[in-house]
C-alpha positions in Angstrom: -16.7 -75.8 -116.9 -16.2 -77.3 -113.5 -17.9 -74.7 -110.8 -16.5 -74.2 -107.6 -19.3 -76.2 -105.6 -18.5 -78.8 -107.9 -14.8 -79.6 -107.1 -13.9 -82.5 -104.8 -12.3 -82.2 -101.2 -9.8 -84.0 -102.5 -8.9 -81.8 -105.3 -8.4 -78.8 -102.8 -5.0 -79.2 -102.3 -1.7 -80.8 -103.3 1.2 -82.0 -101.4 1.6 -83.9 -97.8 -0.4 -83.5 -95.0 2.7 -83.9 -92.3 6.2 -83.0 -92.6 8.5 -83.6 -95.5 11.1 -86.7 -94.5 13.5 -85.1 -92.5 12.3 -81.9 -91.7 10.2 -80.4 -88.7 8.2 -77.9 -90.2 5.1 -78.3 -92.4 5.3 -79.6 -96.2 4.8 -77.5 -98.7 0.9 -77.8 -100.4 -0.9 -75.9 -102.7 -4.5 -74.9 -103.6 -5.2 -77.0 -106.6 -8.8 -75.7 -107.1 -7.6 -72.3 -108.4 -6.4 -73.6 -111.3 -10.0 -74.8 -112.4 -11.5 -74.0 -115.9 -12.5 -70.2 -115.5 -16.1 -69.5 -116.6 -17.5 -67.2 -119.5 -20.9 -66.5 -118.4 -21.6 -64.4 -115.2 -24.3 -66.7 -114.2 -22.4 -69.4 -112.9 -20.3 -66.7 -110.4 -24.0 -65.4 -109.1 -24.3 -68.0 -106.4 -20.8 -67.4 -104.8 -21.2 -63.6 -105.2 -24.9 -63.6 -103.5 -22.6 -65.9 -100.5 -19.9 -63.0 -100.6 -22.4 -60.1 -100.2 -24.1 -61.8 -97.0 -20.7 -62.3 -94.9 -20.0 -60.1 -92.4 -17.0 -61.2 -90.5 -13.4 -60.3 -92.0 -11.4 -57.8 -94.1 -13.6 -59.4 -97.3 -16.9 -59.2 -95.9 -19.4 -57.3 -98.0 -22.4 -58.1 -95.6 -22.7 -54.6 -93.6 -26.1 -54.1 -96.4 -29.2 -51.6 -95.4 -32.3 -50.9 -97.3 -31.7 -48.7 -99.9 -28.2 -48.2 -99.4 -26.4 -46.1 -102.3 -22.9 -47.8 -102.4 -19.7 -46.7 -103.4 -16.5 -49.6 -104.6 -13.4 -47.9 -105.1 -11.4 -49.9 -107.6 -8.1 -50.4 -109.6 -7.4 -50.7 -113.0 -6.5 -54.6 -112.5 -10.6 -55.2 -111.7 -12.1 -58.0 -113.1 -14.5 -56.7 -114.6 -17.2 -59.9 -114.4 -16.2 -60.5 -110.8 -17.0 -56.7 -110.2 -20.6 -57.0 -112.1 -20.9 -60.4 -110.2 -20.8 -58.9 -106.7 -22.6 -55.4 -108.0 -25.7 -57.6 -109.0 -26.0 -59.5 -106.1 -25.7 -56.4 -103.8 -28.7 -54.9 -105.9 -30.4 -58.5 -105.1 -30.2 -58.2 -101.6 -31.8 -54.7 -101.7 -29.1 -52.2 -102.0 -30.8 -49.0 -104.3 -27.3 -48.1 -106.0 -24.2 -49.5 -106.9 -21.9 -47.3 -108.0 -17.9 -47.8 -109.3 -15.5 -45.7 -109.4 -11.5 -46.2 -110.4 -8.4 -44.6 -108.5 -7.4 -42.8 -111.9 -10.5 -41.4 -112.1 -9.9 -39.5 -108.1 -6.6 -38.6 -109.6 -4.0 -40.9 -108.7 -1.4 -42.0 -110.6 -1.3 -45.6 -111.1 1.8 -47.8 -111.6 2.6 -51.0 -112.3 3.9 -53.4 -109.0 6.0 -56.9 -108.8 6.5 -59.0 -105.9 10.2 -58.6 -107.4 10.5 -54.8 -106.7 10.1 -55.4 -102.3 11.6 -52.1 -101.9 9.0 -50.2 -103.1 7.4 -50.8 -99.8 9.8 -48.1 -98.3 10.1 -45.5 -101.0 6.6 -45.2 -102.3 5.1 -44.8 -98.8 8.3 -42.5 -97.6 7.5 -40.1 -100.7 3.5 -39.6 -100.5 3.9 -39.0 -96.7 6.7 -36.7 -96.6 6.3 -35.0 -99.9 2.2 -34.7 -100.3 1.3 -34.7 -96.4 -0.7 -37.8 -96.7 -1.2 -40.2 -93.6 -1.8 -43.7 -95.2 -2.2 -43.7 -98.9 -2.7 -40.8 -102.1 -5.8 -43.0 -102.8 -7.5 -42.5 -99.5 -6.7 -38.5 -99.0 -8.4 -37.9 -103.0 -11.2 -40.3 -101.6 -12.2 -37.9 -98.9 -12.0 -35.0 -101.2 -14.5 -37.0 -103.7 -16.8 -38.1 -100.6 -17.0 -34.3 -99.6 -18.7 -33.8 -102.6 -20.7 -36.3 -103.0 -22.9 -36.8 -99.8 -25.6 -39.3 -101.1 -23.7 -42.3 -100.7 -24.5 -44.2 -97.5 -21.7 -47.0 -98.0 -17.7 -46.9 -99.4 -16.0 -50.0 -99.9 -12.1 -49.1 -100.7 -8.2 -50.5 -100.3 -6.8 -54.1 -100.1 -5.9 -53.3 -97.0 -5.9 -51.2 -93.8 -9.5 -50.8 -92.8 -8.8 -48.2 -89.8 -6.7 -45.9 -92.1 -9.3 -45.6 -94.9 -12.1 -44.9 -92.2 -10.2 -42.2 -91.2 -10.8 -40.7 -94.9 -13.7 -42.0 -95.7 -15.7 -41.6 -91.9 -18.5 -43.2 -90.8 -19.6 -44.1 -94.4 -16.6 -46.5 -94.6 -17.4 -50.0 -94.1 -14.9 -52.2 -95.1 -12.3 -52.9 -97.9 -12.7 -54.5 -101.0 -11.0 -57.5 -101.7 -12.6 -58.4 -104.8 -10.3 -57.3 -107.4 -9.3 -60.5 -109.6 -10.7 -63.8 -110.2 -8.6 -65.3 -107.9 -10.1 -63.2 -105.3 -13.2 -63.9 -105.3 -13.1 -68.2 -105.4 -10.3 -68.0 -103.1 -11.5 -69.8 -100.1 -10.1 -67.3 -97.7 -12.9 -65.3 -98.4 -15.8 -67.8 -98.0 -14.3 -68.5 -95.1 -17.4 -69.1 -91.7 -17.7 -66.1 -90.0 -18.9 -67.8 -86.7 -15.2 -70.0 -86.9 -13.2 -67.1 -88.0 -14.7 -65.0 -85.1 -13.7 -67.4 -82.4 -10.0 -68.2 -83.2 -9.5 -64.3 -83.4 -10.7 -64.3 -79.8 -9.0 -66.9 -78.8 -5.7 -65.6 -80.0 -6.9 -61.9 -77.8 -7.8 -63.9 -74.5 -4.1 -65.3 -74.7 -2.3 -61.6 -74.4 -4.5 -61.4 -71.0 -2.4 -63.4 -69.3 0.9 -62.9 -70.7 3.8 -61.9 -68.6 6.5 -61.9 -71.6 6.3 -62.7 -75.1 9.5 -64.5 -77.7 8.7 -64.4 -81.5 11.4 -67.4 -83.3 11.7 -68.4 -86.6 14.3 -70.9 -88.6 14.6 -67.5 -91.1 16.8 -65.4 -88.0 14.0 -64.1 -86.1 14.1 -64.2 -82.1 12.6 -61.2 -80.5 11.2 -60.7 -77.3 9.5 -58.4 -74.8 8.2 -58.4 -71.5 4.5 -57.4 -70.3 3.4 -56.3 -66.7 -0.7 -57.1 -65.6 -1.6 -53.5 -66.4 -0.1 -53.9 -70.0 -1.5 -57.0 -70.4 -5.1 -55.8 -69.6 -4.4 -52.7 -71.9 -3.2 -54.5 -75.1 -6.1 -57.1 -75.3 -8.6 -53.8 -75.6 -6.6 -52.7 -78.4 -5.4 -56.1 -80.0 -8.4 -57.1 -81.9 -8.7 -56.7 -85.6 -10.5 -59.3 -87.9 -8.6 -61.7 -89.6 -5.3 -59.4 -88.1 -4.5 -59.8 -84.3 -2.3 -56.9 -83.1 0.2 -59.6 -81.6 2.5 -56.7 -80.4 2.0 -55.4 -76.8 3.1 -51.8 -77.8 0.7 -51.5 -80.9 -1.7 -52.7 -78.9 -1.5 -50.7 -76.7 -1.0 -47.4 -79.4 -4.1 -48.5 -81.2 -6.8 -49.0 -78.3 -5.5 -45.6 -75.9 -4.6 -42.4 -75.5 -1.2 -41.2 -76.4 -0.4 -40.3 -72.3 -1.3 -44.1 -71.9 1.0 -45.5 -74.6 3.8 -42.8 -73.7 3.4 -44.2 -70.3 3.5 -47.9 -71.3 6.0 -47.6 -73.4 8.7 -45.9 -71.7 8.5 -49.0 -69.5 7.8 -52.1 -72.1 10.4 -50.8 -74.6 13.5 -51.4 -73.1 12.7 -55.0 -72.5 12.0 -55.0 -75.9 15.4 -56.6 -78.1 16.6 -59.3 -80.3 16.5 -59.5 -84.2 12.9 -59.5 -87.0 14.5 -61.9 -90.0 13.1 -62.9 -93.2 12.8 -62.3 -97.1 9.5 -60.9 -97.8 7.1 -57.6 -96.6 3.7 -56.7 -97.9 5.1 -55.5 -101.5 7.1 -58.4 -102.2 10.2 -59.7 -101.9 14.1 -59.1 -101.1 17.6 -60.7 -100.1 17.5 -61.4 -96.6 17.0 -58.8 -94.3 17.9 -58.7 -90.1 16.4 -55.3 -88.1 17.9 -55.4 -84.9 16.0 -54.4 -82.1 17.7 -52.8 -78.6 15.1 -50.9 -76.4 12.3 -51.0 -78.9 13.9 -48.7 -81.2 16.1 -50.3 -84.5 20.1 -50.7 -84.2 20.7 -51.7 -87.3 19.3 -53.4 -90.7 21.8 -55.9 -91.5 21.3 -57.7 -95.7 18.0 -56.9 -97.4 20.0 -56.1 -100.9 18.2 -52.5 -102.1 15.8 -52.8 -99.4 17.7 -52.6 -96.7 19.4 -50.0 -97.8 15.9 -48.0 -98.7 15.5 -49.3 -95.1 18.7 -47.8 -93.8 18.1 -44.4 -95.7 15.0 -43.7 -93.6 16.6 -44.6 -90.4 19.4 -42.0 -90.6 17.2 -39.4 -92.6 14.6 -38.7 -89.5 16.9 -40.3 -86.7 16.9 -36.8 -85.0 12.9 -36.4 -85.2 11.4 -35.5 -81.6 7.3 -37.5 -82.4 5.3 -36.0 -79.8 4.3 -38.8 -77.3 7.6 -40.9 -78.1 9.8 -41.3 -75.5 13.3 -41.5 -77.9 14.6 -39.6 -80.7 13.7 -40.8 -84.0 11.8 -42.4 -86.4 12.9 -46.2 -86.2 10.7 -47.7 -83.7 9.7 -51.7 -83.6 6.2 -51.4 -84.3 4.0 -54.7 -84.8 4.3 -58.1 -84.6 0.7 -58.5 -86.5 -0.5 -62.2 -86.6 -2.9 -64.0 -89.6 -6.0 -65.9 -88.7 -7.2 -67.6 -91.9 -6.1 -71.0 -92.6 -7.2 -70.6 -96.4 -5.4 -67.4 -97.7 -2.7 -68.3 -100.0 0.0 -66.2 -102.1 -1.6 -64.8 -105.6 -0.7 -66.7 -108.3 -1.9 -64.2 -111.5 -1.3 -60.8 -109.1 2.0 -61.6 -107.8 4.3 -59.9 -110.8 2.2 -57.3 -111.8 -0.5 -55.5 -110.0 -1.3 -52.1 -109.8 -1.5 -51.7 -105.8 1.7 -51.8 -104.4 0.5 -54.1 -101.7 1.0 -57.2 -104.3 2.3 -59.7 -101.6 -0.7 -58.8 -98.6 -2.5 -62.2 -99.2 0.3 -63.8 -97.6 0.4 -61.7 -94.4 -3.2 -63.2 -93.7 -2.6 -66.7 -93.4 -3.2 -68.2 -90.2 0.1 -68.3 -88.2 1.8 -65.7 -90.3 3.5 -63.1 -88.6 4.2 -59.4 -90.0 6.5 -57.1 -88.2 6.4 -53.7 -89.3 8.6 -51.2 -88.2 8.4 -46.8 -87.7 6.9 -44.2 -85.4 2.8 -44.0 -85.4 0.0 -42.5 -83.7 -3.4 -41.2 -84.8 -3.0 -38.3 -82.1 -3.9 -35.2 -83.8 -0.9 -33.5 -82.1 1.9 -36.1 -83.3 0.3 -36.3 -86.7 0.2 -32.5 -87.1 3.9 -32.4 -86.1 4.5 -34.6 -88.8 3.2 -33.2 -91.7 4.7 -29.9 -90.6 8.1 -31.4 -90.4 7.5 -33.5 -93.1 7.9 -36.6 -91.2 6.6 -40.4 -91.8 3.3 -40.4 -90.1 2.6 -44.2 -89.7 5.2 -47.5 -90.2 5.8 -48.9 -93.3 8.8 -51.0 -93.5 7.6 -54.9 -93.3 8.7 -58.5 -92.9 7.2 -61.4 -93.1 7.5 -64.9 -91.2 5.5 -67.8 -92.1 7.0 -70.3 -89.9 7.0 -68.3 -87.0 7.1 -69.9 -83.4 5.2 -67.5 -81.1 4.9 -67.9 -77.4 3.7 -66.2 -73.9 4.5 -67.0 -71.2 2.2 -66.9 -68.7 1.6 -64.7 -65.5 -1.0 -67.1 -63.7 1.2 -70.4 -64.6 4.9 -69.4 -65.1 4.6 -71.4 -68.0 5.7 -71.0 -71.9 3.1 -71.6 -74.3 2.9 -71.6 -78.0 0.1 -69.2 -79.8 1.8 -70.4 -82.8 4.0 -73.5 -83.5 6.4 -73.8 -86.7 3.8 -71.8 -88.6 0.5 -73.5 -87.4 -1.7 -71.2 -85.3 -2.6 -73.5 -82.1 -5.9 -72.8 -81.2 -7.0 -74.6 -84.7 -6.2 -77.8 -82.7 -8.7 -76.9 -79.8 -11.1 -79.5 -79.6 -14.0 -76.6 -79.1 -13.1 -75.4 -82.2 -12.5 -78.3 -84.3 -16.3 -79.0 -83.0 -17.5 -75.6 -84.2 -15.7 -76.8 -87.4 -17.5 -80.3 -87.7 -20.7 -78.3 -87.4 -19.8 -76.2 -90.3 -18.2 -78.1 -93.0 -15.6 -80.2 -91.6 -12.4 -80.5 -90.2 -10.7 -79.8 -93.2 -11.8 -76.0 -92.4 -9.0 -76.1 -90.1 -5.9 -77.2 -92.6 -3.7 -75.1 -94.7 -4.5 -75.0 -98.2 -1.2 -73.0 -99.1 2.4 -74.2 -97.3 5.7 -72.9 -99.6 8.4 -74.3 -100.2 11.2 -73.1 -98.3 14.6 -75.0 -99.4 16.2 -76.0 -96.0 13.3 -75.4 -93.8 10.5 -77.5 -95.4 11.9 -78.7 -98.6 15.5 -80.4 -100.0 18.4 -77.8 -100.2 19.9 -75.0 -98.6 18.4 -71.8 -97.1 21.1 -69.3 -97.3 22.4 -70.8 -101.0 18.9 -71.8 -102.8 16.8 -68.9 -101.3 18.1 -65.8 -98.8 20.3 -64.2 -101.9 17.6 -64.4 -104.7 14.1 -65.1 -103.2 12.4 -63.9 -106.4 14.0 -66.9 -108.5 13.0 -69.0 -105.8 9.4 -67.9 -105.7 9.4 -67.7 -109.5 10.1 -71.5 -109.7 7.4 -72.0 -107.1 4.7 -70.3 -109.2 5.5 -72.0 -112.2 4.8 -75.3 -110.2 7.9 -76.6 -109.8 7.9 -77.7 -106.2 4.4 -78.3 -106.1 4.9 -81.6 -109.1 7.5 -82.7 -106.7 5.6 -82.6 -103.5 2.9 -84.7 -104.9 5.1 -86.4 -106.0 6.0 -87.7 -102.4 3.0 -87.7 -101.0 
């Protein structure tokens, strides 16, 4: 067995450092070092897990620990089970009194099976719980609250893939972050051993940009071109709200929703809205994947969903079902508001390769939302006012957006108040501030430049790789991404490099 301290630099990734011959965007490359020899005894994943427990930076960080802390991991059937034991022991090493575990079948919910294939089931399994069972985010995190009420001893929950704010909201104070451990993959991915003091700094970089923006313009080479403008007053209000680890609130009007009060937002937004128009494109959401999708945006508020194959017309369903809904503290009628324009942070997350076709959280695809650069737009009325949520639930109303779409090769830029100038938080996918020279030196200092680079590129046929876009990819992503995760692309990239 190889260990994962062991491997070479070298061996980190495949595939070409600059672009592929005749294309602008970045090569495709892949993170070689997950395919490594997988150990058998637990003792060889004890110094990564003691590593995991003591970070305390990101969505993955385990290193919130006090004395005698009685713990609580909320899991999924699909847990490893030595990766789980790994992390457990290590916890109990660095003092914790009690570790306990305890499976979403075992608070009741009903567990099925998820592929990156089935992208639609983004829409219809959130629509359902909401509407039908009254929950705000997720079944898993309402029966979590029920089982917390009961059980006061615990001092610490760790829950959910995903959404760190929502599960707080069920869990409370004893909430302190997700976990992120589920598969072996997981836990040696790099993306979660990524340096705190790094991962801090580019997060705050990308938040002091937003403080002098005067208008932002999202493009990508899969359809997208949005844009927005921002006054000084929204500009100072978004950057209180923007920050997120690892998950930078790059939409003025979320930004704004998340850090204020629901007068401030309905103030802002009646105002920032109807500068807010073009078209989100793209193939992919937080669940997995689908044809190619256009939302169109006119006022802040969704025109039409043009493509997406069952998706988009999941998509479409929703719009017209609560188009006459009056949210409290929303200035229009209706459910179909442009939402986010999130942007990824960590230049190590990759897309799952043993989770991708079958998982048991619907979320099967999140992985790729967090690599540096990335952009998710998400899309639907939201507020954690107790008024507009009450409202909901009584009317049986989406409480929170859902919809997603991912672009990896985004081009994002502000343009500044103080200089009149454009400039790019994120070119062709790459997020910029990795290239400041203060920050490549807080790299140097920590392990190297190589910190900085992409470990995980696709390929994207027209775009970054030989063939055609629309013909080789928008109709049948899955096939495309199949072929990816079998290798395919990545033997041919190395091939060239």
């Amino acid at each position: 067995m190889t260990s994962a301290a062991a491997v070479r630099l070298e061996d980190l990734t495949l595939g070409m450092p600059a672009a592929t011959d005749g294309f602008d965007f970045p090569a495709p490359r892949y993170p070689a070092y997950l395919c490594q020899e997988r150990p058998s005894d637990i003792e060889e994943l004890m110094p990564l897990a003691r590593a995991h427990v003591r970070r305390r930076y990101g969505r993955s960080a385990l290193g919130d620990i006090k004395p005698q802390d009685e713990l609580l991991i909320v899991t999924y059937p699909h847990q490893n089970d030595m990766v789980f034991e790994a992390l457990r022991r290590a916890m109990l090493l660095e003092g914790v009194a009690k570790v306990d575990r305890v499976d979403v079948t075992d608070l009741g919910v009903e567990v099925a099976d998820y592929s990156a294939a089935e992208g639609w089931r983004e829409v219809t399994d959130r629509v359902a719980a909401m509407t039908e069972q009254g929950v705000i985010h997720s079944v898993a995190a309402a029966r979590l609250k029920d089982y917390l009420d009961d059980r006061p001893g615990y001092t610490g929950v760790h829950a959910g893939e995903s959404g760190r704010r929502h599960w707080k909201r069920s869990a409370g104070s004893r909430m302190r972050n997700n976990w992120t451990y589920s598969t072996y993959e997981d836990f040696i991915s790099r993306s979660n051993s990524f340096p705190d003091e790094l991962w801090r700094i580019i997060d705050l970089r990308v938040v002091e940009a937003f403080a002098d923006a005067a208008a932002v313009r999202i493009t990508s080479p899969e359809g997208t071109d949005l844009r927005w403008d921002v006054t000084a007053e929204q500009a100072a209000l978004w950057v209180k709200g923007a920050w997120q680890s690892g998950h930078i609130l790059g939409s003025t009007i979320q930004g704004i929703r998340f850090g204020h009060s629901v007068d401030t937002f309905v103030r802002e937004a009646e105002i920032l809205m109807p500068t807010t128009n073009g078209v989100v494109a793209g193939t992919s959401n937080h669940t997995g994947y689908f044809p190619h999708a256009e939302v169109h945006i006119e006022g802040g508020m969704i025109s039409k969903v043009v493509g997406g194959g069952r998706y988009g017309d999941v998509f479409r369903e929703v719009i017209e079902r609560f188009k006459d809904a009056q949210y409290p503290g929303f200035p229009y009628k209706g459910w179909a508001y442009f939402n986010d324009a999130s942007i990824g942070t960590n230049p190590k997350s990759h897309r799952q390769i043993e989770t991708l076709w079958k998982y048991n959280d619907p979320r099967t695809n999140l992985p790729e939302r967090a690599q540096a650069g990335v952009v998710h737009f998400g899309f639907g009325a939201e507020h954690w006012d107790q008024v507009f949520l009450k409202y909901a639930r009584a009317n049986k109303l989406p409480t929170m957006h859902f919809p997603h779409i991912h672009n990896i090769f985004a081009t994002y830029e502000i343009k500044q108040r103080s200089t009149g100038e454009w400039v790019k938080l994120i070119d062709k996918g790459r997020l910029s501030c990795l290239d400041d020279p203060d920050i490549v030196r807080i790299a140097n200092t920590l392990g190297g430049p190589e910190l900085l680079q992409y470990d995980w590129i696709p390929a994207l046929p027209g775009i970054n790789y030989p063939g055609d876009y629309a013909t080789d990819y928008a109709r049948d992503p899955v096939s495309w991404i199949r072929r990816d995760q079998n290798g395919e692309f990545q033997v041919a990239a190395a091939g060239r490099s």
